[in-house]
C-alpha positions as CSV (number, residue, x, y, z in Angstrom):
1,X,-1.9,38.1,4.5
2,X,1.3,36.5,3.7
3,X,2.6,36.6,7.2
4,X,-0.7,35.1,8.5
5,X,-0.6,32.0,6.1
6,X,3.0,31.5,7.2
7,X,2.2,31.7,10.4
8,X,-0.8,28.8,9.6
9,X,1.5,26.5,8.3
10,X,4.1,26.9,10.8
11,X,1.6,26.2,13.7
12,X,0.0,23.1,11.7
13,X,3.4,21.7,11.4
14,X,4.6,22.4,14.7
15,X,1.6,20.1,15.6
16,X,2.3,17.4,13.3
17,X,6.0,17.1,14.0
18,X,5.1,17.1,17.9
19,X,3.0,14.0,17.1
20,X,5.9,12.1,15.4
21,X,8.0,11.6,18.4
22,X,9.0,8.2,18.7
23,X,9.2,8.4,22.7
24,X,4.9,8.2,22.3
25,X,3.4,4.8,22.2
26,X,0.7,3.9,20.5
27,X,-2.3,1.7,22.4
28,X,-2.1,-1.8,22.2
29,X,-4.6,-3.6,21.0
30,X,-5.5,-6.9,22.8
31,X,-4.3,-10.2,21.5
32,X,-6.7,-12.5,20.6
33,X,-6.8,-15.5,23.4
34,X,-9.0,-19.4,22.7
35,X,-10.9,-18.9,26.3
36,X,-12.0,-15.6,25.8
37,X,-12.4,-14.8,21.9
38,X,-11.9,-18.1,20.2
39,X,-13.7,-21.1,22.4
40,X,-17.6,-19.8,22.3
41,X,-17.2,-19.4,18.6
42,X,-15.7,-23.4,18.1
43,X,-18.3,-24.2,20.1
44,X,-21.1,-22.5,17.8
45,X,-19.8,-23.4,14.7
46,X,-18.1,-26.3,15.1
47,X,-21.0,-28.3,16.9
48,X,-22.0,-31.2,16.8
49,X,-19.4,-32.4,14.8
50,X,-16.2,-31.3,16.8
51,X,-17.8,-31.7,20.1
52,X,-17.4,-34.5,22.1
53,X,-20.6,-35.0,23.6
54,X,-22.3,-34.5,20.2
55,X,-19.4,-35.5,17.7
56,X,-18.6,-38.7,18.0
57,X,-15.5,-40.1,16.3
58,X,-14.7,-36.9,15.1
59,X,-11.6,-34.6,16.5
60,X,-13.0,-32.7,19.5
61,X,-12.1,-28.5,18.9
62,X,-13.4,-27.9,22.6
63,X,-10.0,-27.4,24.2
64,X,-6.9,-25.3,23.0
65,X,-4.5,-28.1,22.4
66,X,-6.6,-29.7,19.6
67,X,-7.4,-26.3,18.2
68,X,-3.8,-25.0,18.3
69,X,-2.5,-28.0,16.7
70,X,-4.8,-27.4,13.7
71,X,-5.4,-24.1,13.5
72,X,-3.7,-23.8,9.7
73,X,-6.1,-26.7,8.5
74,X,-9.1,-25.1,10.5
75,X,-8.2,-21.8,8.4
76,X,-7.7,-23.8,5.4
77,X,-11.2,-25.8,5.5
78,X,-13.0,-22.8,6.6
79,X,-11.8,-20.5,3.9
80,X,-13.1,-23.1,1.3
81,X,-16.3,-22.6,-0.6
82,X,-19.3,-24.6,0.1
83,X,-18.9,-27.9,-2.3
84,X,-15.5,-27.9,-2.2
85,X,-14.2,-31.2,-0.9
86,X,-12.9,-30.6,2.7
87,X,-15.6,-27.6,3.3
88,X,-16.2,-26.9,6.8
89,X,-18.2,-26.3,8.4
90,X,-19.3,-29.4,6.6
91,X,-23.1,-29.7,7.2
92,X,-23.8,-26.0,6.5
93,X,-24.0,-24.6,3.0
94,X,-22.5,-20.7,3.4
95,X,-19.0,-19.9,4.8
96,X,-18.5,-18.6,8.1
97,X,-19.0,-14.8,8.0
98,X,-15.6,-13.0,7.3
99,X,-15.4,-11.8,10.9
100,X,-15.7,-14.6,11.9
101,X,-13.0,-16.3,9.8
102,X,-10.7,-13.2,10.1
103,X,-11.0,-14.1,14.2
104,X,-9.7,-17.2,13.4
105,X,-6.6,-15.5,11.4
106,X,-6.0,-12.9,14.3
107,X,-5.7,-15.7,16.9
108,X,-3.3,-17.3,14.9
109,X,-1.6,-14.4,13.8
110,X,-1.5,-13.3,17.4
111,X,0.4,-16.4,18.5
112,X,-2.3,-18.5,19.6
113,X,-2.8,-17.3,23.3
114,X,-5.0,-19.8,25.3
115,X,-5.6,-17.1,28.1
């Protein structure tokens, strides 16, 4: 019996220490880009306001250089809670889900890819 459990623990870490090598990678997850994760979701939430066609006066989010340049007061804003002065988005009266927020952080976090 003794040999058998022995033998168990020897095979189990045989497999673990044959996982550890460093000479594995592991997958890469997929940076975050603004054309294919971050510009459908300015253009959702951020509308009218930061649109051009539809926002007037107001800074237009719809291409990356604008949204790059702010993304830490985008975060900011967005993280606020409704009533707070400086809330966005401004005419709504909930936050942004956390997802979608968290996107917004992973962009940034990912340095800010356009494509």
């Amino acid at each position: 019996m003794k040999k058998l459990i022995l033998l168990t623990a020897m095979a189990a870490m045989a497999l673990v220490l044959s996982n550890c090598s460093g000479s594995k990678k592991l997958a890469a997850t997929p940076k975050l880009n603004f054309e294919s994760n971050l510009k459908a979701v300015v253009m959702s939430e951020c509308a009218p306001c930061h649109i051009p066609a539809k926002g007037g006066n107001k800074k237009p989010y719809d291409n990356y250089a604008n949204v790059k340049t702010d993304i830490d007061e985008i975060i900011r804003r967005i993280e606020m809670n409704p009533g707070e002065r400086g809330f966005m988005p401004f005419r709504k009266t909930t936050k942004l889900s956390d997802s979608t927020i968290a996107l917004f952080k992973q962009w940034r976090a990912d340095g800010v890819l356009e494509n």
